[in-house]
C-alpha positions in Angstrom: 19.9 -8.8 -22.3 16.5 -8.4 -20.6 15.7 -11.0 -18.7 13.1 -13.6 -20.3 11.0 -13.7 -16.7 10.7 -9.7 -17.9 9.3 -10.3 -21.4 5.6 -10.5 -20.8 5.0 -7.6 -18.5 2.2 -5.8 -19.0 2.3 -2.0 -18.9 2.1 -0.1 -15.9 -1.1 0.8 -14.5 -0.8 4.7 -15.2 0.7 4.5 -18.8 -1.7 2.2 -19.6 -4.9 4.1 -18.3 -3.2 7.1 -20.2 -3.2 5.3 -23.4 -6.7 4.5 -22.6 -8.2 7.8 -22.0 -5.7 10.4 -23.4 -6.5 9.5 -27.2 -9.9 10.9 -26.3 -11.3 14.3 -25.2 -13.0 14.7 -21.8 -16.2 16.1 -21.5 -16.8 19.2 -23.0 -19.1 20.4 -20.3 -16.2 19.7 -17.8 -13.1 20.7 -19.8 -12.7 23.3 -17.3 -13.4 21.1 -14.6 -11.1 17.9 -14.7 -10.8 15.8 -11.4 -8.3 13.1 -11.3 -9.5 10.4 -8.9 -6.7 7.8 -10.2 -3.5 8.2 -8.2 -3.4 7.5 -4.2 -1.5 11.1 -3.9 -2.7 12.9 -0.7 -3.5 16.5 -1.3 -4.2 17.5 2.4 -1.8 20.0 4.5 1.3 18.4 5.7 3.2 19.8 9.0 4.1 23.2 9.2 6.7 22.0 11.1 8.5 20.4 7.8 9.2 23.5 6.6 10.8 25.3 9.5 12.9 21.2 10.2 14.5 21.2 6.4 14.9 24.8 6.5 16.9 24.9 9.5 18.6 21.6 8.6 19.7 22.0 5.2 23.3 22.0 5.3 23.1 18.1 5.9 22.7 18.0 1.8 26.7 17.8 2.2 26.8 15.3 4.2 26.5 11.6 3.5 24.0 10.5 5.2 24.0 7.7 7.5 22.3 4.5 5.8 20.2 2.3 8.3 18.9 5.8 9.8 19.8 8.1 12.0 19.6 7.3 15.9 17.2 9.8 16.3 14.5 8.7 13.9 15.1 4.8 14.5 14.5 6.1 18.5 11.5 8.0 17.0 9.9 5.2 14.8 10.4 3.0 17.8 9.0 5.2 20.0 5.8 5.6 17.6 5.6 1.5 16.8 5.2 1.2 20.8 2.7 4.1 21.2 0.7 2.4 18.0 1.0 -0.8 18.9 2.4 -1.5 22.2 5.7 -3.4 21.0 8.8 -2.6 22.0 11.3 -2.6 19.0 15.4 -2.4 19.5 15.6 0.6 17.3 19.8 -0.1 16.4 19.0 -4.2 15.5 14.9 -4.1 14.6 14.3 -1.0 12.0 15.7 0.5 8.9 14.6 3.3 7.7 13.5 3.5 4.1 13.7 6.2 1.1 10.0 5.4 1.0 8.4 2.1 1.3 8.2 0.8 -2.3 12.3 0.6 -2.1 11.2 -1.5 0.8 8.4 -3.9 -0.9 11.2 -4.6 -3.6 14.2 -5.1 -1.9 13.0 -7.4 0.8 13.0 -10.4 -1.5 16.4 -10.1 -2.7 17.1 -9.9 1.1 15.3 -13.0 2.3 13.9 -14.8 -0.4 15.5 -18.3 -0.6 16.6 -19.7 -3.7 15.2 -22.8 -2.4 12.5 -24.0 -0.4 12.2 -27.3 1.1 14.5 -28.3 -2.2 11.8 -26.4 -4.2 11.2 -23.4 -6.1 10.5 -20.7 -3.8 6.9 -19.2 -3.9 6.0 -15.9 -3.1 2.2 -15.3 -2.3 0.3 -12.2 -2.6 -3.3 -10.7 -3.2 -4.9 -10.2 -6.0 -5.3 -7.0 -6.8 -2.1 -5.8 -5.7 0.1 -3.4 -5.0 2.4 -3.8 -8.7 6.0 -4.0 -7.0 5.1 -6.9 -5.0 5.0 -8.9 -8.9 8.0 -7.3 -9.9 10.2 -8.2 -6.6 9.2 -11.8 -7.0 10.0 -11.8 -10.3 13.2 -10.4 -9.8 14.6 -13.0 -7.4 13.5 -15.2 -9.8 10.5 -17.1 -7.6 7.3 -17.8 -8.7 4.2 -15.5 -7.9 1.3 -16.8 -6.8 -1.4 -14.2 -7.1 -4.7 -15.4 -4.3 -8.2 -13.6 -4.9 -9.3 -11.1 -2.5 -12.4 -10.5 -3.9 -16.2 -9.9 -1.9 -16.9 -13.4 -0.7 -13.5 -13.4 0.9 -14.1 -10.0 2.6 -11.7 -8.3 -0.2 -8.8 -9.9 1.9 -7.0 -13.0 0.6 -8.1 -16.2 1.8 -4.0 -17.6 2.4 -5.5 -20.5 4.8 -7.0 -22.2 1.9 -4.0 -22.7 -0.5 -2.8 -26.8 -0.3 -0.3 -27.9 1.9 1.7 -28.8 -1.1 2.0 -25.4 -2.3 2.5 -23.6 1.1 5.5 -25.8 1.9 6.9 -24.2 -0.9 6.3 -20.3 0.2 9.4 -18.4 1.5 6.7 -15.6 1.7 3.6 -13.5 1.8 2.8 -10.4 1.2 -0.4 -8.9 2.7 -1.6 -5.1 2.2 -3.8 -3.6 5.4 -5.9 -1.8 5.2 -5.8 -2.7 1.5 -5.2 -1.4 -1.5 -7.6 -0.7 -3.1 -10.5 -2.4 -1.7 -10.3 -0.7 2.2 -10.4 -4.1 3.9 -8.8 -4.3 7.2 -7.5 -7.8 8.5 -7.9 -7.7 11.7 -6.7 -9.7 15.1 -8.3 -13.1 14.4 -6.9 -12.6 10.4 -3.7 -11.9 11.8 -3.3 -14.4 14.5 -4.5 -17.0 11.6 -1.9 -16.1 9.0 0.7 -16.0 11.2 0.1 -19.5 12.7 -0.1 -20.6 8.8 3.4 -18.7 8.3 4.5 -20.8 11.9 3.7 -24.3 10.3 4.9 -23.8 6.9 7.8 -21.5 7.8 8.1 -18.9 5.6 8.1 -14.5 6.8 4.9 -12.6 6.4 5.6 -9.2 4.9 2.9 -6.7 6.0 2.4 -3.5 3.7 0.5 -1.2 6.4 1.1 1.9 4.7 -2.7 2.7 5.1 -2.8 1.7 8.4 -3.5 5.5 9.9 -6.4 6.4 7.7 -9.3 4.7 9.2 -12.6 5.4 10.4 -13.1 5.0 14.5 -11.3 1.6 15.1 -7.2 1.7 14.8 -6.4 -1.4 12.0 -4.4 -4.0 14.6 -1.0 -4.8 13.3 1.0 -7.8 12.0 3.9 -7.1 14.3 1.7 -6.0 17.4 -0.4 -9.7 16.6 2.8 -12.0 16.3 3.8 -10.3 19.8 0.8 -11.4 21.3 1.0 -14.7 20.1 4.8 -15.2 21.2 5.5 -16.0 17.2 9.3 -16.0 16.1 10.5 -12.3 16.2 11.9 -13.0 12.1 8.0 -14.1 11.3 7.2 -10.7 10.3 8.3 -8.2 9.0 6.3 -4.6 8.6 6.6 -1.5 6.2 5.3 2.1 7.1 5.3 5.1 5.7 4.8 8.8 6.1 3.3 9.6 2.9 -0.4 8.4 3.5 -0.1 9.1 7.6 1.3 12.6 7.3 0.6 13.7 3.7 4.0 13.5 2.3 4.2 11.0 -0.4 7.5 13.4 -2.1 9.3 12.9 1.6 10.2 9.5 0.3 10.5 8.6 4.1 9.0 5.0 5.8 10.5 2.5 7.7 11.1 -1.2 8.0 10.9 -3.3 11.0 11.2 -6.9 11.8 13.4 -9.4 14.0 17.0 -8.9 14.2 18.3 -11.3 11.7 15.8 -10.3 9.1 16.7 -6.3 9.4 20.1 -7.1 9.5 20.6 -8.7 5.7 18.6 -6.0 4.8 21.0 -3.6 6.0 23.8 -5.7 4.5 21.7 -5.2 0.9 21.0 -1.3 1.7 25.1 -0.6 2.2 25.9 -2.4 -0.9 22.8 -1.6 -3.4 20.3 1.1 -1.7 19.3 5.0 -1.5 19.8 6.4 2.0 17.6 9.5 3.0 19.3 12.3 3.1 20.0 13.7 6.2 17.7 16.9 6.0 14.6 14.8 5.4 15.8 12.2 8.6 15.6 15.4 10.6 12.0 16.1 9.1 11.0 12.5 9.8 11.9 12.5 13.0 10.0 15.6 14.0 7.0 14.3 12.0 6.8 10.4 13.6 6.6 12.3 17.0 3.7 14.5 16.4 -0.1 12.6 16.1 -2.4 16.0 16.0 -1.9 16.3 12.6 -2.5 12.5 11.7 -5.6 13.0 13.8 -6.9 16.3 11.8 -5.8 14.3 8.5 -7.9 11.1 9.6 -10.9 13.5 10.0 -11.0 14.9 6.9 -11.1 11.2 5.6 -13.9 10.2 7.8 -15.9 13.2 6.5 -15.0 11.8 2.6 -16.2 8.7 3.5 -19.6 10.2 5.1 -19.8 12.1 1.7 -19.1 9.1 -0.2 -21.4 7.0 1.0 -24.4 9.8 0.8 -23.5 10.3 -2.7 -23.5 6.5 -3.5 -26.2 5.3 -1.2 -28.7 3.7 -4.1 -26.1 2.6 -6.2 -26.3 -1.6 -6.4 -23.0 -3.2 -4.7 -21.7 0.3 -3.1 -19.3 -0.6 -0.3 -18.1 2.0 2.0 -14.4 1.3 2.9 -13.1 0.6 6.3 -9.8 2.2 5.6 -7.8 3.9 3.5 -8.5 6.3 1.0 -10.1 4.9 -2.1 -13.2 3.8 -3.2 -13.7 0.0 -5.0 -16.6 0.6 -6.9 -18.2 -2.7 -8.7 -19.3 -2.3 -12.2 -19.7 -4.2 -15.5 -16.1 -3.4 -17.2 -13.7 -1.3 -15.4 -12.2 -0.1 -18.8 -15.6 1.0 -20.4 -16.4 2.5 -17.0 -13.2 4.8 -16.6 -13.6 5.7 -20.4 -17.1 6.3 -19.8 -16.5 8.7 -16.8 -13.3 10.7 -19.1 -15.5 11.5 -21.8 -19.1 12.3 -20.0 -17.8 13.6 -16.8 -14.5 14.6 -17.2 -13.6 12.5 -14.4 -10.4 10.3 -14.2 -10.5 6.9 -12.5 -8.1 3.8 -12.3 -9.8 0.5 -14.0 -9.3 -2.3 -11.6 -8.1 -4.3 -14.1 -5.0 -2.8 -13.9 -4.0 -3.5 -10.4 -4.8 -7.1 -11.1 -3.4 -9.9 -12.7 -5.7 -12.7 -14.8 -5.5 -16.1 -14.0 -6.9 -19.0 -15.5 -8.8 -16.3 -17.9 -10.5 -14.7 -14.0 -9.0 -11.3 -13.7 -10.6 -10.2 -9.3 -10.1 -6.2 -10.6 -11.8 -6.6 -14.1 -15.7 -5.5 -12.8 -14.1 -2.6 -10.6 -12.9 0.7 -11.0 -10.8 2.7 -8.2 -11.2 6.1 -6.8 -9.1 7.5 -5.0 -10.2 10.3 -2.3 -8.0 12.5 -1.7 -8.3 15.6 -3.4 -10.0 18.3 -1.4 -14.0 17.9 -0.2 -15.6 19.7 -2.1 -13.5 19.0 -5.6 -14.3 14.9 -4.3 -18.1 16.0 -4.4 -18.0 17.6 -8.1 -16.1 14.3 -9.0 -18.0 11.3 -6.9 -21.8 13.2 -8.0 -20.6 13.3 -11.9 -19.0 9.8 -11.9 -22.2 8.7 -10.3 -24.6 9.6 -12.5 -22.7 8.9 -15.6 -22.2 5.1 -14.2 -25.9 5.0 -13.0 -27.1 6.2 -16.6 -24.8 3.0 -17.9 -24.3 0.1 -15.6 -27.8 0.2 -13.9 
């Protein structure tokens, strides 16, 4: 039977903007001319060297592969994590590798989540919007979500520090998205060192989604891990997910990486060789190659930067426009995200992600409900065909 916990789900962000928009026809003007600005799916070159790695390594398809990681590519993640961020990981007791970081997100709960804390009901804290599998982890291990704002007057980040005492002795954890999705914002060292004395006094593990954390303008985001290191925190205080399908344009690689203190990596080993999905060993070769080259992560981050220069010329007059520090989408404010996205389908032909949908209402306040999401990452010139024509349909409506 379907758990009860499970009964009230709403649907999936993309099913439910397809039942939104695909009962209609897009413009007519545009029919040829579609651009779907929805999904965070990077559409830039990847290594050539990927090719020429599974190519040559392709017989390990009939071989199990080995499930925490190969030695290579834990020795190259750690080898990246101490270029990145100057910490110096134990690549056999401090990282896992992951068949891409949402298996990650979801599993870490059933790993470390308590099924008390302090006698109580564990709490799981996260922002609000949010990344959808940190809901459905919580729910899974049966704690209870706790879904914080991060909205403009809290810098699109949420504000952790001012949740009660009450309730924070009761978190076993936190999840925290930088640079976030979908709003761009960037916590950076004083957020960090913050949050992380917060985690200190009311014990409970930080878990930092910094799948973003490559695309950025100038400044390199600082890092949970690289922070706590500083500080001298307990090594199990956080623990960090990273992938290589935003850095290096491979979202179908399925490849990222968890890393944390010893004790923390090992139970979720101990849950990987019972319940989880190993990589298989042709694409541990490719990540291997791929964590050890940056010239392609820098010529990725510059076609970014020159989206976000064209972004913000193309948006310049338009009331409430915030150019992201990071990442790769655009949170635009306007009066309903629904009407917005349906009015951009059928005028403009162009697909966006109401923010509504990557948010969850409480006490009748939904933080995504005035927003819709656009993602950059289709080629420059198709995001200027789609950024002009979504701006002037929203500036003929919402302004």
């Amino acid at each position: 039977m379907f758990p009860e916990r499970f009964s009230n789900l709403p649907a999936y962000a993309f099913p439910r903007l397809r039942a939104l928009l695909d009962v209609h026809d897009p413009a007519p003007a545009y029919a040829d001319d579609i651009v779907n600005m929805t999904i965070g799916e990077p559409r830039h070159p990847f290594p050539e060297s990927v090719a020429q790695v599974l190519a040559a390594e392709v017989a390990g398809f009939a071989k199990y592969p080995p499930n925490d990681g190969t030695p290579e590519l834990r020795s190259a993640i750690a080898d990246w994590v101490a270029r990145r961020y100057g910490v110096t990981l134990d690549a056999d007791r401090q990282i896992m590798a992951l068949n891409g970081t949402r298996e990650g997100l979801y599993n870490v709960t059933m790993a470390l989540c308590p099924e008390l804390k302090n006698g109580q009901h564990p709490v799981i804290l996260m922002p609000n919007p949010f990344y959808q599998v940190y809901m459905i982890a919580t729910m899974s291990v049966n704690a209870e979500p706790v879904f914080v704002p991060a909205t403009q007057a809290s810098g699109h980040l949420p504000d952790y520090l001012s949740l009660s005492p009450e309730l924070l002795d009761r978190v076993a954890m936190a999840y925290i998205c930088s640079p976030a999705n979908p709003q761009g914002a960037v916590a950076d060292e004083a957020y960090w060192a913050a949050l992380i004395a917060l985690a200190e006094k009311h014990d409970f593990k930080i878990l930092a989604d910094e799948c973003y954390s490559e695309i950025y303008r100038d400044t390199p985001p600082a890092g949970a891990l690289e922070v706590a290191t500083k500080l001298g925190a307990d090594p199990e205080r956080v623990v960090i997910f990273h992938s290589l399908s935003k850095r290096s344009n491979l979202p179908g690689l399925r490849s990222g990486f968890v890393a944390g203190g010893p004790e923390s990596i090992a139970r979720i080993k101990q849950l990987r060789a019972y319940a989880g999905t190993p990589l298989p060993l042709p694409i541990q070769r490719v990540s291997e190659a791929v964590w050890a080259d940056e010239a392609h992560v820098e010529d990725n981050r510059a076609l970014y930067r020159e989206k976000y220069a064209l972004a913000d010329e193309i948006f310049a007059s338009y009331p409430g426009y915030q150019s992201p520090q990071a990442g790769f989408f655009l949170w635009l404010p306007v009066e309903d995200g629904e009407q917005a996205a349906l009015w951009a389908w059928q005028e403009a032909a162009v697909r966006v992600l109401p923010g509504d949908y990557l948010s969850r209402s409480v006490s009748g306040e939904s933080p995504g409900k005035s927003y819709i999401r656009v993602a950059l990452v289709a080629p420059k010139e198709e995001c200027a065909r789609g950024l002009t024509r979504l701006r002037d349909v929203l500036q003929k409506y919402e302004r």
